[in-house]
N, CA, C and O atoms as a DFTB+ gen file, in Angstrom:
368 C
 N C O
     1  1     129.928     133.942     145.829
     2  2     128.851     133.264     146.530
     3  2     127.998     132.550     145.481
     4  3     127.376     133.298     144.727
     5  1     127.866     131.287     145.307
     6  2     126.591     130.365     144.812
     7  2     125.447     130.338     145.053
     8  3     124.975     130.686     146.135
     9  1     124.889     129.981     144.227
    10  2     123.144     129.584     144.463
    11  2     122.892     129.353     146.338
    12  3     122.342     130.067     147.177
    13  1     123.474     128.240     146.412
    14  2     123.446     127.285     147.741
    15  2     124.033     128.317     148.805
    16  3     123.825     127.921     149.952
    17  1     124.549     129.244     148.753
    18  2     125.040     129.954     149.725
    19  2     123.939     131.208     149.809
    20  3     123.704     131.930     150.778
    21  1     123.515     131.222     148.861
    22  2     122.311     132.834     148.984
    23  2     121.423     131.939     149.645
    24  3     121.105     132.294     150.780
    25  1     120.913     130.810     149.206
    26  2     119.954     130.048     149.712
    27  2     119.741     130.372     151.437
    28  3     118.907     130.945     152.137
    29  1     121.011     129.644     151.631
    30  2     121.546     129.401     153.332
    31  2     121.350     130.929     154.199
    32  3     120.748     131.074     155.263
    33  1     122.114     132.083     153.323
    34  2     122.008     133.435     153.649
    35  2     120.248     134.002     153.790
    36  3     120.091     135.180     154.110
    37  1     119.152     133.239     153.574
    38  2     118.067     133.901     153.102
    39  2     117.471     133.133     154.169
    40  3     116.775     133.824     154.914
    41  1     117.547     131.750     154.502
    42  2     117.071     131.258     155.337
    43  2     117.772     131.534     157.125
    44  3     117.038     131.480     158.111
    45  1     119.323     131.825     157.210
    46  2     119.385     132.557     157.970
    47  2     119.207     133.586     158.692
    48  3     119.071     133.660     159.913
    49  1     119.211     134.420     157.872
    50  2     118.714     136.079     157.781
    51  2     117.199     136.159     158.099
    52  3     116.837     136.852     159.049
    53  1     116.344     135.516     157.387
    54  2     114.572     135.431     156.925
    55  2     114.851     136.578     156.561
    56  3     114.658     137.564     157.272
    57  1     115.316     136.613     155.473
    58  2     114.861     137.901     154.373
    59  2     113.342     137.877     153.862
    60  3     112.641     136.866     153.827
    61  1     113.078     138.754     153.596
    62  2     111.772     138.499     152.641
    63  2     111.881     138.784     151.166
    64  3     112.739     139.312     150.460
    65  1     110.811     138.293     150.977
    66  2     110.581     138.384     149.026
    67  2     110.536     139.724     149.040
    68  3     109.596     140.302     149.585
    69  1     111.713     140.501     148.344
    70  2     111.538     141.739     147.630
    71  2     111.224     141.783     146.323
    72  3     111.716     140.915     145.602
    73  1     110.171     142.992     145.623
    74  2     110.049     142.684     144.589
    75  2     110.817     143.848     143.542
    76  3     110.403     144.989     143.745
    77  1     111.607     143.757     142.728
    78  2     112.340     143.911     141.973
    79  2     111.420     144.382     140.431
    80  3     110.506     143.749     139.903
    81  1     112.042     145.699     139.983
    82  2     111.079     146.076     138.839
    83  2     111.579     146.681     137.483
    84  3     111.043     147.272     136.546
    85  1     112.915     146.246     137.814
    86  2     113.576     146.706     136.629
    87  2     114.271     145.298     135.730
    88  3     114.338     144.107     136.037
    89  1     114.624     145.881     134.791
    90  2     115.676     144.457     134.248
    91  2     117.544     144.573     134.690
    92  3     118.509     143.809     134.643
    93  1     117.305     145.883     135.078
    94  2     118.602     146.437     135.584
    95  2     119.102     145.721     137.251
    96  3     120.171     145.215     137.591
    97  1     117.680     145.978     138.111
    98  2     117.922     145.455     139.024
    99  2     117.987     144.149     139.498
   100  3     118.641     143.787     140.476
   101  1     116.923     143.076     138.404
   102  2     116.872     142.012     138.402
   103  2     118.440     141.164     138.303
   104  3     118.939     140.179     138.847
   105  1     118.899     142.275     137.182
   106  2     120.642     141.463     136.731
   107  2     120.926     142.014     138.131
   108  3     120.503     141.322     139.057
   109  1     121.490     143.002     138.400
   110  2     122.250     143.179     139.333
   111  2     121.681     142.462     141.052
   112  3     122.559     142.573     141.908
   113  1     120.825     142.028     141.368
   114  2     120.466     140.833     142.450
   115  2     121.037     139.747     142.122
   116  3     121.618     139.033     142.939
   117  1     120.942     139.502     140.935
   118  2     121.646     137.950     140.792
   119  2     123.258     138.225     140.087
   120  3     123.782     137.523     139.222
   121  1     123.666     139.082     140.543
   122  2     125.079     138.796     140.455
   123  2     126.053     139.853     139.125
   124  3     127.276     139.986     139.071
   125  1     125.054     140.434     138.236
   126  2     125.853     140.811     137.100
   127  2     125.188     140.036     135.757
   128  3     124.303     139.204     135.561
   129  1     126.277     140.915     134.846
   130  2     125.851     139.943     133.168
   131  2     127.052     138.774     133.132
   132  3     127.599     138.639     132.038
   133  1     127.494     137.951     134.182
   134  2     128.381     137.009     133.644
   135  2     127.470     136.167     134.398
   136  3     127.211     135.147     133.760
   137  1     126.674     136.247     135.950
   138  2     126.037     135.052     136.403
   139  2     124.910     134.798     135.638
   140  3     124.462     133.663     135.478
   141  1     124.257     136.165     134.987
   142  2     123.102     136.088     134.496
   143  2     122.892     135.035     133.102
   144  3     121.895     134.315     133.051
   145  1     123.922     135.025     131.998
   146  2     124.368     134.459     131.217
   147  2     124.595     133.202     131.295
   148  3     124.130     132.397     130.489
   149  1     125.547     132.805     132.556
   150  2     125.490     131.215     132.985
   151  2     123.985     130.937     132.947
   152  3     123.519     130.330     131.983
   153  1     122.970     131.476     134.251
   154  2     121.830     131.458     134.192
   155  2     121.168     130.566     132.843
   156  3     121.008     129.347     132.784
   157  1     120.833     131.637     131.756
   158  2     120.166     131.341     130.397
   159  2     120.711     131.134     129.561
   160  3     120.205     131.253     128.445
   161  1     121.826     130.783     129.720
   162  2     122.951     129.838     128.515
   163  2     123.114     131.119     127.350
   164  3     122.747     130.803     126.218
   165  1     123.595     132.438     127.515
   166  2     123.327     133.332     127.404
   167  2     124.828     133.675     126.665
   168  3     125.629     132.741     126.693
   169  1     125.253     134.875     126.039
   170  2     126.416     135.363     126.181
   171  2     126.508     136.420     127.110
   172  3     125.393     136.809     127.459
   173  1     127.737     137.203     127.792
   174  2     127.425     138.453     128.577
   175  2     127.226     139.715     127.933
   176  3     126.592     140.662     128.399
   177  1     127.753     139.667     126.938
   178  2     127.430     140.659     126.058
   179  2     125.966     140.945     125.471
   180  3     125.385     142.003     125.225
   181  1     125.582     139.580     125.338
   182  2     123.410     139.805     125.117
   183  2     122.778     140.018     125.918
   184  3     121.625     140.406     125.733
   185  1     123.398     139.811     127.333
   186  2     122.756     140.069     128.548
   187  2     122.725     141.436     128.744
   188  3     121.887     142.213     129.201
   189  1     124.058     141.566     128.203
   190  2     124.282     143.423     129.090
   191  2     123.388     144.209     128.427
   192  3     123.168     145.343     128.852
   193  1     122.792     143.763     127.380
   194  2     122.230     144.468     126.471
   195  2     120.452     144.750     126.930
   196  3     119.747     145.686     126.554
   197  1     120.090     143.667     127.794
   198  2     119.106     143.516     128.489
   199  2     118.821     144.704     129.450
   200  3     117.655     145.082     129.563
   201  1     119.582     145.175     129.988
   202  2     119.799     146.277     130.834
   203  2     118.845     147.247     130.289
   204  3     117.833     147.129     130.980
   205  1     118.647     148.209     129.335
   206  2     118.306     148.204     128.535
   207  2     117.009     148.413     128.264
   208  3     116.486     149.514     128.092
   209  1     116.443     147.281     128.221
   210  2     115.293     146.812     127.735
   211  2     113.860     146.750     128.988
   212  3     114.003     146.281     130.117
   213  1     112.923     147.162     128.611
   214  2     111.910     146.946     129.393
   215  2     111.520     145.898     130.116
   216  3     111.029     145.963     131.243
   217  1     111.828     144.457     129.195
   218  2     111.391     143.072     129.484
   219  2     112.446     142.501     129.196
   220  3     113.268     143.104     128.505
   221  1     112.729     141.049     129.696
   222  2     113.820     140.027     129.744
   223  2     113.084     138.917     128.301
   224  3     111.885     138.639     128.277
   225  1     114.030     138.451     127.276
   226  2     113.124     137.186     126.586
   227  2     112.470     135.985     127.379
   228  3     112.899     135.168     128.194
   229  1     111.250     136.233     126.791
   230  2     110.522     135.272     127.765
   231  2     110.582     133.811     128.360
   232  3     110.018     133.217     129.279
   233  1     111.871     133.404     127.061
   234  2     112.216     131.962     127.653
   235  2     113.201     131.689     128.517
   236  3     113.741     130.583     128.503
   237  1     113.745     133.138     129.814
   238  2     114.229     132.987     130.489
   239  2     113.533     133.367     131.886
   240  3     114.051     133.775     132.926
   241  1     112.408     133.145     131.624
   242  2     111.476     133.339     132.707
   243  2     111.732     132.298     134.377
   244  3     111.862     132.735     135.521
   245  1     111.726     131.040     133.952
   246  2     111.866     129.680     134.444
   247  2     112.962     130.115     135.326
   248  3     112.653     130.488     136.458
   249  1     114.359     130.120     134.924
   250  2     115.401     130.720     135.060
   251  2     116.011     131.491     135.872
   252  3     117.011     131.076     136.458
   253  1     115.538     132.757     136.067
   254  2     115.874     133.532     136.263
   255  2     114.784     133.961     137.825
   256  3     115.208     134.396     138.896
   257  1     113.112     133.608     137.397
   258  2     112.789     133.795     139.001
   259  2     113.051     132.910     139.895
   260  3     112.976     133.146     141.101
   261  1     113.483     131.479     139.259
   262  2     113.817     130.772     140.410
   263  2     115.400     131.096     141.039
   264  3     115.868     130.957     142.169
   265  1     115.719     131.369     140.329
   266  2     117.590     132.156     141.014
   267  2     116.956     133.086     141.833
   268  3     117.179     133.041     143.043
   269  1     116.071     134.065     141.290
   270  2     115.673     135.244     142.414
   271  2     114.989     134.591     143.691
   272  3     115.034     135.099     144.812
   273  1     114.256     133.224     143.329
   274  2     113.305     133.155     144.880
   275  2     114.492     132.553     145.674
   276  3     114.358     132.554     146.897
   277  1     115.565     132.069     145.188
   278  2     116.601     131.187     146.031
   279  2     117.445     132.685     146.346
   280  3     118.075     132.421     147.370
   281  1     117.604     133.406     146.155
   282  2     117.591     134.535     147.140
   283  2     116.718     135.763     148.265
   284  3     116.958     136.696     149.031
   285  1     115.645     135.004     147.724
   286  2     114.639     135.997     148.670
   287  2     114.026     137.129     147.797
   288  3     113.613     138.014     148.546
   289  1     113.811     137.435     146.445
   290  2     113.696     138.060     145.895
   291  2     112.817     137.534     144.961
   292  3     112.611     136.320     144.956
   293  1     112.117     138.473     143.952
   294  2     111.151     138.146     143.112
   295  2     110.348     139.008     141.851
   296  3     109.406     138.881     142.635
   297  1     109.968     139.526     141.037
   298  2     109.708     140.581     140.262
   299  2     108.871     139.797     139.191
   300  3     108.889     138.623     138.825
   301  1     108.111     140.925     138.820
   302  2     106.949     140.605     138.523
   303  2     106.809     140.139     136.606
   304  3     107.273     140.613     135.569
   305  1     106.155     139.295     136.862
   306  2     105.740     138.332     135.225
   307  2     106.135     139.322     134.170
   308  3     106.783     138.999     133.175
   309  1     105.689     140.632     134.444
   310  2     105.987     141.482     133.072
   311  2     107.093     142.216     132.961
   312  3     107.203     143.211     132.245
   313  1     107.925     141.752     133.654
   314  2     109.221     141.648     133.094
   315  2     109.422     140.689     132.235
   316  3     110.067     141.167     131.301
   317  1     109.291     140.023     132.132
   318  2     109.252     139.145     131.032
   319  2     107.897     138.999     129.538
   320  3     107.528     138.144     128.733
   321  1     107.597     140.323     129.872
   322  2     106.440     140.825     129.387
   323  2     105.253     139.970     129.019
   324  3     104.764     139.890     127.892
   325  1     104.874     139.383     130.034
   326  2     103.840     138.607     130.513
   327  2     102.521     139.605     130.619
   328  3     102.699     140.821     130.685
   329  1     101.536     139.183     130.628
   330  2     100.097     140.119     130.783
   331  2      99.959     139.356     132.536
   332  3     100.530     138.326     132.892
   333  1      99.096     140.172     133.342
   334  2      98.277     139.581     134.428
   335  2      97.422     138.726     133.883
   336  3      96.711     138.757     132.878
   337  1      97.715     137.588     135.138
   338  2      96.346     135.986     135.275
   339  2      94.707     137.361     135.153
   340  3      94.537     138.532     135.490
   341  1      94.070     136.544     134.646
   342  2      92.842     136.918     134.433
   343  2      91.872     135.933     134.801
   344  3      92.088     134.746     134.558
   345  1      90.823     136.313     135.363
   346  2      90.084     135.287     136.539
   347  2      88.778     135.549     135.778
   348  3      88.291     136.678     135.844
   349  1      88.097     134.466     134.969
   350  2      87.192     134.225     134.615
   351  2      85.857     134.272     135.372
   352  3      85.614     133.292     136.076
   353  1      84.902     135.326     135.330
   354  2      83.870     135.608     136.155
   355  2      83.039     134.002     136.134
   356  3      82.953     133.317     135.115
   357  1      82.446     133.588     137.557
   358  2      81.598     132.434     137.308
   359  2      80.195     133.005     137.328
   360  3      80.033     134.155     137.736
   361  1      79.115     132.238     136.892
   362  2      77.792     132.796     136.712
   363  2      77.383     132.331     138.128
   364  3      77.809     131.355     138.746
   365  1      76.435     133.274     138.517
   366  2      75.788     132.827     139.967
   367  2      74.735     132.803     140.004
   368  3      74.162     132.481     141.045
């Protein structure tokens, strides 16, 4: 199954955004360490290695949540070990 077919499957279905919290589960939603690799121009072997790891390298951020939202799926910035948006108090 392709991109374009999870797509079709998500809008058929109305799945909702699940959110995803591992790096384990993130690979395994999108397919394994061979789609994941296509993904981030990756080898499968550096991928598998991700498994692993707490956080994904951050320059596969782009990447990788947009494959997840084209399935209905989604997980959070610090997987990619991102900090939370921080909202600057205004003076009143």
């Amino acid at each position: 199954m392709d991109l374009d077919d999870y797509k079709k499957l998500v809008i058929r279905c109305g799945m909702s955004k699940i959110d995803l919290t591992t790096t384990q589960a993130v690979m395994d939603a999108l397919g394994g360490n061979v789609p994941v690799a296509a993904l981030t121009g990756r080898t499968p072997t550096a991928v598998s290695n991700w498994r692993r790891f707490d956080a994904f390298p951050a320059n596969t951020y782009v990447a990788l949540t947009q494959a997840l939202g084209a399935i209905g799926k989604r997980a959070p910035a610090s997987l990619w070990g991102m900090a939370g948006v921080r909202r600057e108090r205004s003076a009143a």
